[in-house]
N, C-alpha and C positions, 0 to 999 in steps of 0.2 A: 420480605422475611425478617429484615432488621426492624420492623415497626416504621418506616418512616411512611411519607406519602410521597409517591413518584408518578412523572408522569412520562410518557414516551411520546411526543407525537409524531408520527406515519407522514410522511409527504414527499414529492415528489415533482422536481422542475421539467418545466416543460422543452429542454435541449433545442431550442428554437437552430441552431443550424444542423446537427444533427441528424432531428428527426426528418426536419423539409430535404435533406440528402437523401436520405433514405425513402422518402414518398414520392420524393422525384426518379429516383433510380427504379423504386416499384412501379410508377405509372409506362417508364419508357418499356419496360423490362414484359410488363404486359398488354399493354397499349400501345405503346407505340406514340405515347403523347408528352411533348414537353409542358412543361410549368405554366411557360407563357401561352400557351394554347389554348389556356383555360381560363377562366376570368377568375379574379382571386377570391371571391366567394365560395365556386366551386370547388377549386385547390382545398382551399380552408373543410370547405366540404368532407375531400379526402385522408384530411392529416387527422382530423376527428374520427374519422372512421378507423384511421391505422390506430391510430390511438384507443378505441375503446377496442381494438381486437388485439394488439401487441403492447400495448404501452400500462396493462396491469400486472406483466411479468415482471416487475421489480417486486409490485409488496406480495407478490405469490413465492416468488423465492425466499423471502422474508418470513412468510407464515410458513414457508417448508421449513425453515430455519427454526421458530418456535421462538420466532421474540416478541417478547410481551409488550408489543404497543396497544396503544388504545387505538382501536381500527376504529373505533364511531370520530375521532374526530380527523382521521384520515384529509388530506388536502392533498389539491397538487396547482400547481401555480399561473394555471389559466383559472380559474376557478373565478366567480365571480366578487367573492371575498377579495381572494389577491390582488383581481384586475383593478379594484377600486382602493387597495392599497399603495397600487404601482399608481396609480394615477393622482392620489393624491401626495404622494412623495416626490412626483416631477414636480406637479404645481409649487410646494412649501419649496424645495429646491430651490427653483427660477426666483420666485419672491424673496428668498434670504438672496439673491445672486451670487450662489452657486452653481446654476447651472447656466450655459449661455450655449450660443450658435458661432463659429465661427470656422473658415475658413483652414485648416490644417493639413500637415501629412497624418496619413492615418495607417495602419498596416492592415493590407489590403490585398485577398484574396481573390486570385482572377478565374480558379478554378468555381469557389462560391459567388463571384459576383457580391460579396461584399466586404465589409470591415469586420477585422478579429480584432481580441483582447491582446493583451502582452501576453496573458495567460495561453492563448493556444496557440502563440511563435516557438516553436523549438528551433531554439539554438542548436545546430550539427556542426559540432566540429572537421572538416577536413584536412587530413595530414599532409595534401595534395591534389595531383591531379585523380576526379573524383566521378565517374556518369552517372550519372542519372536521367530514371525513365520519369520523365513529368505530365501530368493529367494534359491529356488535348497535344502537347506534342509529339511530332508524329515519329522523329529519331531522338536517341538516347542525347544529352545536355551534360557537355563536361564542365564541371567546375572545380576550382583549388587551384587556377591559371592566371598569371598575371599579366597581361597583352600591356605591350609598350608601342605606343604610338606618339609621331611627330608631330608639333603644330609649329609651322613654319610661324619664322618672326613679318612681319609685317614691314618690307622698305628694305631688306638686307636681305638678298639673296642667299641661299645656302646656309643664314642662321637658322636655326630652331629650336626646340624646346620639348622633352621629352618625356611624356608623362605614363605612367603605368596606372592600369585600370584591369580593374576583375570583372567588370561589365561594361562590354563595347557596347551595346546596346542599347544604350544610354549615352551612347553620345549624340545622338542631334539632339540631346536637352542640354548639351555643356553649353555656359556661360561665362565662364573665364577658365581662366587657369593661374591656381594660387601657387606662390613659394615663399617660405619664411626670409621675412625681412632681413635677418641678418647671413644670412647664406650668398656668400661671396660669388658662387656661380652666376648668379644670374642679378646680382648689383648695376650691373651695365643697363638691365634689362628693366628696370622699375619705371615702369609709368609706359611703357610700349605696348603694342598691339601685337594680338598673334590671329594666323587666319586658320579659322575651323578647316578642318583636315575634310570631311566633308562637303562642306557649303561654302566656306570661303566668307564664310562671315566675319569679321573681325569681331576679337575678344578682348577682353580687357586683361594684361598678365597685372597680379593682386598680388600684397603682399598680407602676411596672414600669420601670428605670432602659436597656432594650435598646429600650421602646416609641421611634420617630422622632417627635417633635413634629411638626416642619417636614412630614412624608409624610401627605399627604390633611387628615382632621380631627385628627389626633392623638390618635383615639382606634382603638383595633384589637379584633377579636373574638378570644376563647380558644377553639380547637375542640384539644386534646389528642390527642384520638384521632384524628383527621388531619392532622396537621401537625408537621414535626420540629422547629420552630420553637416553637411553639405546645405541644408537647410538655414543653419545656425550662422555660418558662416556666412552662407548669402544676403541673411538681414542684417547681419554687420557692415558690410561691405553697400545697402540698397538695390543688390540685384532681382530682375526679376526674373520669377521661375519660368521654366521652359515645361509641360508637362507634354511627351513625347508615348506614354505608356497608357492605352485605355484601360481603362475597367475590366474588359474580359481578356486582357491581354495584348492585343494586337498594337500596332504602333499606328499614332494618330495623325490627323491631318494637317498637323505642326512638321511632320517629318517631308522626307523629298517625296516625290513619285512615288519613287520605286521600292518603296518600304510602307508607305502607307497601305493599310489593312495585313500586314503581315504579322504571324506571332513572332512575339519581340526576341524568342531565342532560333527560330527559323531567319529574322532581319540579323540576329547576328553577325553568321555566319557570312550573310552579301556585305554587310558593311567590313568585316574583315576583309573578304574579298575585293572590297573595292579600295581599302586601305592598300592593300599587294600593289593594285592595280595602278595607284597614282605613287609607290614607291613610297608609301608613310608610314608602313608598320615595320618596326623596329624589333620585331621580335616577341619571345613568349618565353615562360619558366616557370617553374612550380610555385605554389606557392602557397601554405597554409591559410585556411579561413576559415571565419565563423558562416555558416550559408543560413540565414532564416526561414524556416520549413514551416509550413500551416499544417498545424498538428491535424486536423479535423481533413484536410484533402490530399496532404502529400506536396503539392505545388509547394514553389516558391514563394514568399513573400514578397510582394513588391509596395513601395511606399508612392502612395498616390494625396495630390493635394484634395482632398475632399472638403466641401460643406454639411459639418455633422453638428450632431449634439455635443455639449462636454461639459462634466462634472469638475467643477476645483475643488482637487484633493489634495493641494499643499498642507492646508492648513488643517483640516480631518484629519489626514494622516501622521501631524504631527501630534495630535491629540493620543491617536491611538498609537502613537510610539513613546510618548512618556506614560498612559497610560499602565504600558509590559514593564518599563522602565523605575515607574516607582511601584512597581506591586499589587497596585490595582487591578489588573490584570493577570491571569497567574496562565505561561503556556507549559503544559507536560505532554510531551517531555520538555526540560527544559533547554534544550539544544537548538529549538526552534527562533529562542528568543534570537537569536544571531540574523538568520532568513526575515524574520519579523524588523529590524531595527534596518536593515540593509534596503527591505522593500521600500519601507516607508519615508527613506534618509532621501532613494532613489524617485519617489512616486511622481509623476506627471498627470496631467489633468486627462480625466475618464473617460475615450469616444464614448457614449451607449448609445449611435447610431447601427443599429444594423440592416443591410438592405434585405431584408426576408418580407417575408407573406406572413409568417408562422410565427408569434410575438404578441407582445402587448402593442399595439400602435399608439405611437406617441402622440400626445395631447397637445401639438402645436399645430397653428393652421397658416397659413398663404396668404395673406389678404392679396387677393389680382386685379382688383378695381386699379385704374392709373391713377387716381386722385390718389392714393396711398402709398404712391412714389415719393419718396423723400431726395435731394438733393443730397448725394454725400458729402461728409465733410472731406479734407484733404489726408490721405493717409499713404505713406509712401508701402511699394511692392511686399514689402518685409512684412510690415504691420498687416495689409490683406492677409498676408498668408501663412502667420507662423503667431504672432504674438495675439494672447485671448484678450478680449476689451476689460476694460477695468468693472472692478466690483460694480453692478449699475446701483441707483436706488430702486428698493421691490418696487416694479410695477410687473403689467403681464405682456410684456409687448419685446421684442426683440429688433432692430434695425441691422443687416447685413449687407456689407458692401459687396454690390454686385454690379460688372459690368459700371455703367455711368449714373446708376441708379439705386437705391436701396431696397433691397424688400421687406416688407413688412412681414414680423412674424406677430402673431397672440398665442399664447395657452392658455389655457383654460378646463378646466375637470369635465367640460361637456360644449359641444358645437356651441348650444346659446350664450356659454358664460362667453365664451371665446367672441363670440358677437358682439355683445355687450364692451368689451374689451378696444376693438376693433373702433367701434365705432364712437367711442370717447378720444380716441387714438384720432383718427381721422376726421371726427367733425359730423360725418355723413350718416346717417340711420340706417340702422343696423342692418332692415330687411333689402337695400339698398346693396349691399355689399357682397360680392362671393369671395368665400372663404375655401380653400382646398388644404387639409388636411394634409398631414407629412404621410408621403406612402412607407417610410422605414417601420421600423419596430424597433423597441429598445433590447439591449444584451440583455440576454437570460441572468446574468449575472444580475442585473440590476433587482430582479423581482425574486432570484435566490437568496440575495442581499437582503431582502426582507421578509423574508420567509417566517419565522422566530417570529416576530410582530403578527406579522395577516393571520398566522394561524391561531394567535391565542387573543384577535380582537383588535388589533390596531385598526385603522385609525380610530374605531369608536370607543374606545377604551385603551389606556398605557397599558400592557402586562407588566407584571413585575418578574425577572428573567434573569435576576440576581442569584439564583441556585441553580439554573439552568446550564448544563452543558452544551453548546454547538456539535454534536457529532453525526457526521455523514458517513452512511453505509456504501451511499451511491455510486460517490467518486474515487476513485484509484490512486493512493499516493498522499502524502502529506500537502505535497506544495498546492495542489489543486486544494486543497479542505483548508491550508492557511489562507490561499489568496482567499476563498471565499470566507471565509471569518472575519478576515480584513476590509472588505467591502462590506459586511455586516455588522460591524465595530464603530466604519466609518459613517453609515448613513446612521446605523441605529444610533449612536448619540447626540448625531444631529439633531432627527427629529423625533425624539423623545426625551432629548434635553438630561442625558443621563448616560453613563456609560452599560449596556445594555449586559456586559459578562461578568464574571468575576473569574470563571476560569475554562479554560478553555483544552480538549482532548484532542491531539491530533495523533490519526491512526495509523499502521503502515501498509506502503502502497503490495497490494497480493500479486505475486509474479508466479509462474510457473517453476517447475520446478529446477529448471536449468537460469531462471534467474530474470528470463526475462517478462518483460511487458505483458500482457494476455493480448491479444488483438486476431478480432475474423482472423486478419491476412492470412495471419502465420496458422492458422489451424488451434491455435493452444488456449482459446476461451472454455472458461468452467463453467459450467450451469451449476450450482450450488445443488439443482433437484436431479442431474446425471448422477452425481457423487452418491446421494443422498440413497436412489431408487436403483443406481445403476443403470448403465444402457449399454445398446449392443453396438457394433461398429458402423455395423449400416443404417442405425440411426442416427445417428455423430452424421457419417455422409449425408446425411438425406436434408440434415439441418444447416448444412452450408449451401447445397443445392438449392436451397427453398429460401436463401438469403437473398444478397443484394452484391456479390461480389462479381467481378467481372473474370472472366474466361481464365484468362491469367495468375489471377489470383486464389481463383478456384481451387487448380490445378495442385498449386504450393501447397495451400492450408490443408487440400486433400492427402496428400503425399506427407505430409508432417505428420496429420491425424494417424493416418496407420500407423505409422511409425511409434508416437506417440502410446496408442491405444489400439495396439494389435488385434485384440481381443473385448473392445471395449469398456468399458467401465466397470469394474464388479461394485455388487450393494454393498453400499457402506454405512448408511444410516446417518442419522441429524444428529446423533450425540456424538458421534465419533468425530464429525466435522465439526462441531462446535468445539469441541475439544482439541481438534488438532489448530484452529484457529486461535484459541486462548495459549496455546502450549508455544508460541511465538514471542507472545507478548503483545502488548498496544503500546509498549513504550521503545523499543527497538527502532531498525532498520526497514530493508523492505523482507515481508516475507516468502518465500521459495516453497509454493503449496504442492506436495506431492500426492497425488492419488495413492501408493505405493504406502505410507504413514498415514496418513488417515485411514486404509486398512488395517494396519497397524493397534490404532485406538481402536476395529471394532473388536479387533481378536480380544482388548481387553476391556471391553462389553460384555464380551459373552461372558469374560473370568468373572466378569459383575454376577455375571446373573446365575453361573454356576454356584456360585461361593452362596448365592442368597438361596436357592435352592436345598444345598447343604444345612445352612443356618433353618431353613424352615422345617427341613426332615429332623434335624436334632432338638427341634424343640417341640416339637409334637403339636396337638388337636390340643393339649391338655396345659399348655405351656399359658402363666398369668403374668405377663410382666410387672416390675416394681412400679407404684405408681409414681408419676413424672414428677409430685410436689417431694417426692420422699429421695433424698441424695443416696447413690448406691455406694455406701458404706460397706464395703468389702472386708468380715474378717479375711484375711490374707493370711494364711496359712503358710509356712517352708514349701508346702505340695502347690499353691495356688502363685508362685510367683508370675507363671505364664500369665497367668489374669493382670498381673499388678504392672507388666510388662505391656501387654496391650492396650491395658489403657491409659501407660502412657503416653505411648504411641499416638495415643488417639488426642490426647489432650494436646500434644505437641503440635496434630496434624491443625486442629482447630486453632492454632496461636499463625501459624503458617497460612494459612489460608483468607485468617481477618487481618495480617500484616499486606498481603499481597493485595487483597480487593482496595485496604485503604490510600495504598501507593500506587494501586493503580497496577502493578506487576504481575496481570493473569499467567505468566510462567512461573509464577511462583508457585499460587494457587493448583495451577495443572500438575506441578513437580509432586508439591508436596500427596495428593489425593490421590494419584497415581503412584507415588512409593506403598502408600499406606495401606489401600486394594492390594496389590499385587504381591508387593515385598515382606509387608507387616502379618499383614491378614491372611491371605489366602497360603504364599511361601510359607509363613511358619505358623502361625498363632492356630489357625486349622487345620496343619497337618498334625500338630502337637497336641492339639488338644480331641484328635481322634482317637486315641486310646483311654483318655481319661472318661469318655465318655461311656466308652464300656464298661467302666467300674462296678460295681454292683454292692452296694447300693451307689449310684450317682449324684457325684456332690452338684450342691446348690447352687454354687457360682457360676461354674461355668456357661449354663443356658441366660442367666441372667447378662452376663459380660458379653454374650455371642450378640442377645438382641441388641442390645446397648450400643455396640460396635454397627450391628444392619440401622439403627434408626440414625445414630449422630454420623452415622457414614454415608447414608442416600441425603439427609438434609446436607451435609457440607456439599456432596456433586451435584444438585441438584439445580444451581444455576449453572452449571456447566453443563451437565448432561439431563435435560428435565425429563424428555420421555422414561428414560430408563427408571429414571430417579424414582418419578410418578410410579410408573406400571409395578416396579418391586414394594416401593414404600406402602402401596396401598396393601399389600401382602401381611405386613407384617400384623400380628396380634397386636389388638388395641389395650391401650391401658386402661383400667378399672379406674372409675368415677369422674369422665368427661365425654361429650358427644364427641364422635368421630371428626377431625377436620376433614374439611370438602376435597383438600389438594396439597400436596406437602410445598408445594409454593407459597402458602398462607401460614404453615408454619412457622414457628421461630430459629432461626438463624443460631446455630450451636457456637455460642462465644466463648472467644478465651479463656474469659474471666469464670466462667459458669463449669469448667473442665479442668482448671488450674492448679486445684487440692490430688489430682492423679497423677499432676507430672512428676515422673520420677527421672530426671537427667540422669544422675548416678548411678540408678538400674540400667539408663537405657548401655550405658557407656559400659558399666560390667556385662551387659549382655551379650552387646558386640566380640566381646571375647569367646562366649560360649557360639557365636555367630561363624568366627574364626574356626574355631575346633572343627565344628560342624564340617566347616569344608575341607579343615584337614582327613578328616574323618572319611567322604564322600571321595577327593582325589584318591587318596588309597585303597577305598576298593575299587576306583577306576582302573588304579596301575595292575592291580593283581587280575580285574576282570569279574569281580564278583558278583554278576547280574542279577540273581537270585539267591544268594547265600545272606541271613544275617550273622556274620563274627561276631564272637562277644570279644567285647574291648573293657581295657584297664586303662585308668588315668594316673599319671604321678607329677607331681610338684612339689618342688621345695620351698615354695611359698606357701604359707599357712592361709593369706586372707585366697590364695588361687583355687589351691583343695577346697575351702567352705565354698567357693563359686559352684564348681564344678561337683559337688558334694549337692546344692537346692537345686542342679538342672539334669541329674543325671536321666533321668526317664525323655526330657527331650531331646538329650544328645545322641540316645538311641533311637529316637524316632526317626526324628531329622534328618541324623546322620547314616540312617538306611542300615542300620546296626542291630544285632540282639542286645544281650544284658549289656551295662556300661555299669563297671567297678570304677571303685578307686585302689592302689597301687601304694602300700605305705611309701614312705622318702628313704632313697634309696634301698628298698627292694630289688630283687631282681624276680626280672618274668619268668613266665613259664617258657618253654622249649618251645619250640614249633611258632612261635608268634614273633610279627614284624614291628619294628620301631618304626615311628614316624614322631619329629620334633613339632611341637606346638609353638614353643615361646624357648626363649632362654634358660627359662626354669621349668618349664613343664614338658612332655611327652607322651605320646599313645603308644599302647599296645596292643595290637589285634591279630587275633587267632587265626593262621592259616592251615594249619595241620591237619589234613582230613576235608578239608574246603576246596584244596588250590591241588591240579595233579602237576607238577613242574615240569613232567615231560611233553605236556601237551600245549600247558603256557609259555613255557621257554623259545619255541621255535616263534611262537606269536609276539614275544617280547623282540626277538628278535628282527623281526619283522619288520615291526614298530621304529623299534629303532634306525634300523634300512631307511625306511621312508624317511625321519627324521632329519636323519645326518645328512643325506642326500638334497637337503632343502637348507640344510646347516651350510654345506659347501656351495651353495649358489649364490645363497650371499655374502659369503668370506671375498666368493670372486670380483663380485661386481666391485667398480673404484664409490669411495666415498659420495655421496652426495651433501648439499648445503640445505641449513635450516627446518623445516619442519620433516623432510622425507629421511634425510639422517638419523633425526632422532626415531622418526617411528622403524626405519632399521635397524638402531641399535635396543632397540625397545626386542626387536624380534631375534635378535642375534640373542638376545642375554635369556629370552623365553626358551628357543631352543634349546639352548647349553640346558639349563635349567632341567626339564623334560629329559633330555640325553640324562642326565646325572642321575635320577631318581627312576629312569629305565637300568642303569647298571647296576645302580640299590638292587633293585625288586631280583633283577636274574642272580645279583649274586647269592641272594637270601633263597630265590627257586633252589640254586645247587646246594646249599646248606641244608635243605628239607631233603632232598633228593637223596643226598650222600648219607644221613641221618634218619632216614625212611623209605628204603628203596621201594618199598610197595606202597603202591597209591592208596592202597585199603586202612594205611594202617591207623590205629586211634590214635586221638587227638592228645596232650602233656594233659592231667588233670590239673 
C-alpha cells in the first residue's frame, strides 16, 4: 500500500522429533505397532502420509488469518530444494573444517532415544524436595534432594570421606572423588585411595582448584560420563569415563548384577538401599536445583558420551556477536541484544546428530572394509572423549578413534562422490569397497538454519537478503526465534560469505490468558480458526480425543477445557483477532491471548460496519465525491467547526499510525484507529453531525467530510483488519475520472504528510473542553434521572476566549450532551428559578432546567436510595485496614469516587427540596 515491493515467503520445518512422536504415538494408538516394527522406508511411508493429512494446518491457519504471502512459492524443508541445500552446507562445512565427528557428552533424551539441542533442555528450577511423574517410569521420581554418602579411605579403618550427590544413580560411573586443594580437611588425605561405596574399587581422592569447599562436605564425586562439569574436570585430571547410563535409560553392563537392565531412577532406589545396607549412607536434605527437563518428552535429561556430528561455532558465533555489537545487525526490540551477546559469549560446538528416521540423513558414510582400518594415533581418555580434533585441512574423510582402531568416515553430496572419496583415501577401488551410510539425521534446526537461502535459490544462486526480515509465525516465544536466527546468522555468513541480515524482528511468545504456555496437556491450545469461526465444546473435546495424548493427560486438558470454555468458543472473526494480536504489540513481553477481548474487538467491527452503514444512508444514490487529485479545501465556516475538528482527528490518527508501523509498535497503530472509530467518529463526530444533516437545505461539507473520513479510515485499518476493510471500502462511491481499484490493499497508504494542512492541535485541545462540558452535562442529567427529558441549558464564563469556545459549539453541546436548546448566560447573570448549577471549570458553569421535568417527590425517595447503597459500600471500605502499593491506591482511588458521588447526591436532594418547597405542585410551569 506504501508502493514498495514486498515479498512474504510461506514455509514450514519439518519438526523432525516432534512429528516422528506423534506418528509413533498414532501408529501404537492404532495399531498396535512400534517404530522399530517397521522398516524405515515404511515408517518414512507413514510420517508423509500424516504429513500431507495434518501437517498443512499451519499455512491454512494462516490463510484463515489473511496474510498476504505468496503461496506459489510456498516451501517446507524436506522439499527437495532444501534437501539439496542441507546437503550441500554439510559438505562446504566439513571442507572449511567446521564440521567434524567426535566423541562427546551430548544431552540426551532416553524418552526419545536421541540427542536434543540446548534449545529444548528446560532448565526447572527446584525450591526443594520436588516428584515427579517421568515417561517409562513406573512410580513418581523425587528430586531437589541431596543424599550424602561415605567412601571409606583406603588402609585406615573407620576414616572416610563424605560426599553429597543429587543423583545416586550415577554412582557405579564415579571415578574419584575430588576436594579443593587448599581445604585443610582433608590435606592428610592428598594423594590416597578411597574404596567405592559399591564395588570396592579403589578411587583416586583428587585435588581440584573449581571443587567449592564451603558447598556441602567439600568433597564432590567424578562421574565423566555424565556430567559436563564433571567431564571438564576428568580431562584435567586423565581420567576415564565410566558410562553406566544407556540410551534408553536403563543402567549398563558396566554396572553390578543387580542393576544391570534396570531404569536408572528404579536402580536408584536399590543402590540407596543397599547403601543403608552396608552402613554408608549418611543421610539426605533438601536442597535447591536446577533439574534438566527435555522440553519435547517431559523426561530428564541425561548426559550420555555419544559419537556425533559437530558444528564449530566458536568462531561463527563470534562473527555474529560483533556483528549485533557494531550495528550491523539491528535486533527489535532491542533488549534482546543482551540474550544475543550472552548466547554467543556462551556457544559450544553444534551436535546436529539426531537419532530419528524423520530428517535429512546425513551425508557421511562408514567405510567397513578392514583395509580401511587406520592404526590410532596415541591419545589419552580426555582427548577421546571431550576435546574436538583440531581444525583438519579440507579434505572429505574423517578418522575416529574407536576402540584399538579408527573408522573411517567420507562425505560426500551423493554415495558415488563419497566413493570416490573413500577410495583415494584407501588405495582400493572404489567398487571394491562397502560403504554404510550414518543411520542419524541432522537437527531440524540445521535445515531451518537455512531456510532464508533454499527458499529463494541457494545453493544455485546467492539471494540477496539484505532487506529481509527473519520472522516466524510458527514458533512460540522469542528465545526459540532468537536461537533460530542465530543459527541462521551463523551458517548464512559462512556460506554465503556475507552477513545475510541487517535487521532482524523477534515476536512475543502467545500464552493464554492466565499467562501461561499453550500446551495439549493443559487443555488451553488456540486454533486461531476456533476463534476465528467459533466452536462448540464438544468439539474442543472431540479434538483432544482424536489427538495423541495419553489417559492421563486427557483427563486434565479435558477438565481445564470446560472450565476454560464452558460454552465453547463464540464467533469472533479474522479481524478481530488480527487486531487483538497487533493491540499487544510485537515489541513487548509475552502476550496473555483472551478469547473474552478479542470478542471485544468484534463488538467494535460491528461499530465499524454500523457507522459505515450510517455514512452510506446519509450520503445517498446521488452522492459524487471530490475527486482524489483535488485537496478538500474546506470553507470552514463558525457552523462547520465539527468538520475542521474531525479532520483533524483524522490527520493525527494517520501521523499515529505511520509512526507506529515505522517503529514497529502495532499498539500504537491499534490504540490510535480504535480511538478514532469509536471515540472520534462514531461517539461524537456522528452523533453531532445527525442533526445538521437535517437542515434543509443541506450544507455541502458535511457528506463530503463523512466520505473522506469512510475512505482514509478503511485504508488506514485495513492492514489490520483486511476483510472488513475490503467488504465496506468496496461500498463506498467511486471517485469521478479513474478506474475502480481491484482491492483497497492495492491502494495507497494515507500518509502523514498528505493529511498534515488539517491538523489542528489547538482545536483539538480547545475541543476537549467542550468534551468536558459534555460530560458534565450528561452526569447531571444522570443525577436528576432525566432518561427522556431534553433540559435547555445556559452556559456562563468569565473568560472571554471560554464563552467564544462554547459560543462555535453550542448545537453540539446539546446534541452530545443529550440536552434541548444550549444558551449562553451573560458573566455574572443570574439564572432562572427552577434550574440546577453544575461547575465546569473554575470560571465557567451550567445551568439546566428542572422545573416541570424533575417531580421531587418521586425522585427524592430514589435519591435516597441511591445514596443507601452508596454509603453502605462507602463504610466497607473505611472498615477494611490499609493495604500496600497498587491495591491501596486503587482504594483510595474508590474511597475519594464515593465521597464524590455522596456529595453531588446531597447537591441534587437539596435543590429536589428547593423545588418542592417553591413548587408544591408537580404541574406547576417551568421560570421563563
Amino acid at each position: 500500500m506504501r508502493g514498495d515491493r514486498v515479498l512474504w515467503v510461506p514455509g514450514s520445518d519439518h519438526a523432525g522429533i516432534a512429528t516422528q512422536a506423534v506418528v509413533e504415538k498414532q501408529l501404537w494408538k492404532e495399531r498396535g505397532v512400534r517404530r522399530h516394527e517397521l522398516s524405515r522406508e515404511d515408517f518414512l511411508r507413514e510420517v508423509w502420509k500424516w504429513k500431507e493429512e495434518k501437517g498443512g494446518e499451519i499455512c491454512e491457519q494462516l490463510r484463515a488469518l489473511g496474510a498476504s504471502l505468496d503461496w506459489d512459492r510456498e516451501c517446507f524443508t524436506m522439499d527437495t530444494s532444501s534437501s539439496v541445500a542441507v546437503t550441500e552446507a554439510f559438505v562446504r562445512l566439513y571442507k572449511a573444517g567446521l564440521l567434524y565427528r567426535s566423541r562427546q557428552l551430548v544431552n540426551w533424551s532416553c524418552a526419545l532415544h536421541s540427542a536434543i539441542s540446548d534449545i529444548e533442555v528446560e532448565s526447572r528450577p527446584l525450591p526443594g524436595r520436588t516428584e515427579l511423574q517421568l515417561p517409562g517410569c513406573p512410580t513418581p521420581v523425587s528430586f531437589g534432594l541431596l543424599f550424602s554418602v561415605a567412601f571409606p579411605v583406603d588402609g585406615e579403618p573407620g576414616a572416610e570421606v563424605v560426599v553429597g550427590t543429587t543423583r545416586p544413580e550415577t554412582l557405579p560411573g564415579d571415578v574419584a572423588v575430588a576436594v579443593h586443594p587448599d581445604d585443610s580437611r582433608y590435606t592428610h588425605l592428598h594423594g590416597r585411595q578411597l574404596c567405592h561405596p559399591l564395588t570396592g574399587q579403589l578411587l583416586p581422592l583428587i585435588t581440584d582448584c573449581t571443587v567449592q569447599p564451603h558447598v556441602g562436605t567439600g568433597a564432590v564425586k567424578v562421574t565423566p560420563a555424565h556430567s559436563p562439569a564433571d567431564a571438564e574436570l576428568g580431562a584435567r585430571h586423565g581420567l576415564s569415563p565410566r558410562s553406566v547410563i544407556a540410551e534408553d535409560g536403563t543402567m549398563t553392563t558396566l554396572c553390578e548384577d543387580w542393576l544391570q537392565g534396570l531404569h536408572r531412577f528404579v536402580a536408584r532406589e536399590k543402590i540407596l538401599s543397599a547403601l543403608r545396607e552396608r552402613g554408608l549412607f549418611r543421610g539426605l536434605q533438601n536442597h535447591p536445583m536446577v533439574l534438566p527437563i527435555c522440553s519435547r518428552s517431559g523426561d530428564v535429561v541425561e548426559y550420555l558420551l555419544k559419537s556425533q556430528w559437530f558444528v564449530r561455532s566458536r568462531e561463527m558465533g563470534e562473527q555474529a556477536a560483533k556483528a549485533v555489537e557494531s550495528g550491523a545487525l539491528e535486533l527489535s526490540p532491542s533488549f534482546h541484544q543482551k540474550n544475543w551477546q550472552h548466547w554467543f559469549s556462551h556457544i559450544g560446538d553444534w551436535c546436529v546428530s539426531r537419532q530419528l528416521w524423520w530428517g535429512h540423513r546425513i551425508p557421511a558414510y562408514l567405510v567397513v572394509e578392514e583395509h580401511a582400518k587406520r592404526a590410532p594415533a596415541f591419545l589419552s581418555p580426555a582427548e577421546t572423549m571431550n576435546t574436538p580434533p583440531p581444525c583438519p585441512t579440507p579434505v572429505l574423510y574423517s578418522l575416529l578413534p574407536q576402540g584399538d582402531t579408527e573408522d573411517c568416515w567420507v562425505v560426500g553430496r551423493t554415495e558415488a562422490e563419497a566413493r570416490e572419496v573413500a577410495a583415494e583415501l584407501t588405495g582400493r577401488p572404489g567398487v571394491e569397497l562397502t560403504l554404510e551410510r550414518d543411520p542419524d539425521v541432522l537437527d531440524t534446526w540445521f535445515s531451518s538454519a537455512l531456510f532464508p537461502f533454499s527458499a529463494l535459490g541457494w545453493p544455485r544462486e546467492t539471494p540477496d537478503l539484505a532487506h529481509f526480515y527473519p520472522l516466524s509465525l510458527l514458533e512460540t516465544g522469542s528465545d526459540l526465534l532468537l536461537f533460530w536466527v542465530g543459527r541462521m546468522v551463523m551458517l548464512g555468513t559462512q556460506l554465503t560469505g556475507q552477513l545475510p541480515f541487517s535487521k532482524v524482528l523477534l515476536h512475543s511468545m502467545v500464552r493464554d490468558r492466565q499467562g501461561r504456555k499453550m500446551s495439549k496437556s493443559l487443555g488451553n491450545v488456540l486454533d486461531p480458526r476456533d476463534i476465528i469461526s467459533g466452536v462448540e465444546l464438544q468439539v474442543l473435546q472431540e479434538k483432544l480425543r482424536d489427538g495423541n495424548l495419553d489417559p492421563a493427560e486427557l483427563a486434565i486438558a479435558a477438565t481445564a477445557q470446560r472450565k476454560d470454555f464452558p460454552h465453547g468458543i463464540p464467533e469472533c472473526g479474522t479481524d478481530a483477532l488480527r487486531f487483538t494480536l497487533c493491540s499487544h504489540g510485537a515489541l513487548g513481553g509475552d502476550l496473555h491471548l483472551s478469547v473474552s477481548e478479542v470478542l471485544s474487538f468484534r463488538h467494535f467491527c460491528n461499530k465499524i460496519w454500523n457507522a459505515l452503514r450510517f455514512i452510506l444512508n446519509a450520503l445517498g444514490e446521488e452522492f459524487i465525491p471530490q475527486p482524489a487529485e483535488e485537496p478538500l479545501l474546506l470553507q470552514l465556516s463558525p457552523a462547520s467547526r465539527m468538520d475542521a475538528w474531525i479532520l483533524s482527528c483524522l490527520a493525527r490518527t494517520a501521523q499515529d499510525c505511520e509512526r507506529g508501523f515505522l517503529t514497529r509498535e502495532l499498539s500504537l497503530v491499534t490504540h490510535a484507529l480504535h480511538h478514532f472509530w469509536l471515540h472520534n467518529l462514531c461517539d461524537v463526530y456522528l452523533e453531532a453531525v445527525k442533526p445538521v444533516l437535517s437542515h434543509s437545505p443541506r450544507p455541502p461539507e458535511p457528506p463530503q467530510v463523512l466520505f473522506f473520513c469512510a475512505d482514509v479510515g478503511l485504508r488506514l485499518l485495513a492492514p489490520l483488519m483486511p476483510f472488513l476493510a475490503e467488504e465496506l471500502w468496496q461500498r463506498l462511491p467511486l471517485r469521478p475520472g479513474g478506474p475502480p481499484a481491484p482491492s483497497v490493499c492495492v491502494v495507497p497508504y494515507p500518509s502523514a504528510r498528505s493529511l498534515e494542512h488539517w491538523h489542528q492541535p489547538e482545536l483539538e485541545r480547545r475541543f476537549s473542553r467542550v468534551q468536558e462540558s459534555v460530560q458534565a452535562l450528561r452526569a447531571l442529567r444522570a443525577t436528576y434521572q432525566l432518561t427522556k427529558a431534553r433540559p435547555r441549558v445556559l452556559l456562563q464564563s468569565s473568560e472571554p476566549g471560554e464563552q467564544g469556545l462554547f459560543e462555535a459549539f453550542l448545537e453540539p453541546l446539546g446534541t452530545l450532551g443529550h440536552c434541548g436548546a444550549v444558551g449562553l448566560l451573560p458573566p455574572g447573570a443570574a439564572a432562572p428559578s427552577g434550574w440546577v448549577q453544575a461547575p465546569l471549570s473554575d470560571t465557567s458553569q451550567a445551568y439546566m432546567e428542572l422545573q416541570g421535568l424533575v417531580d421531587p417527590q418521586t425522585h427524592l425517595p430514589r435519591l435516597a436510595a441511591r445514596r443507601h447503597k452508596l454509603q453502605k459500600q462507602l463504610d466497607g471500605l473505611l472498615a477494611r485496614p490499609p493495604s500496600e502499593g497498587e491495591a491501596e491506591t486503587q482504594r483510595q482511588q474508590r474511597l475519594s469516587s464515593l465521597q464524590l458521588e455522596l456529595s453531588k447526591l446531597d447537591k441534587a436532594a437539596s435543590h429536589l427540596r428547593q423545588l418542592m418547597d417553591a413548587s408544591p405542585s408537580p404541574g406547576g410551569s417551568p421560570s421563563p
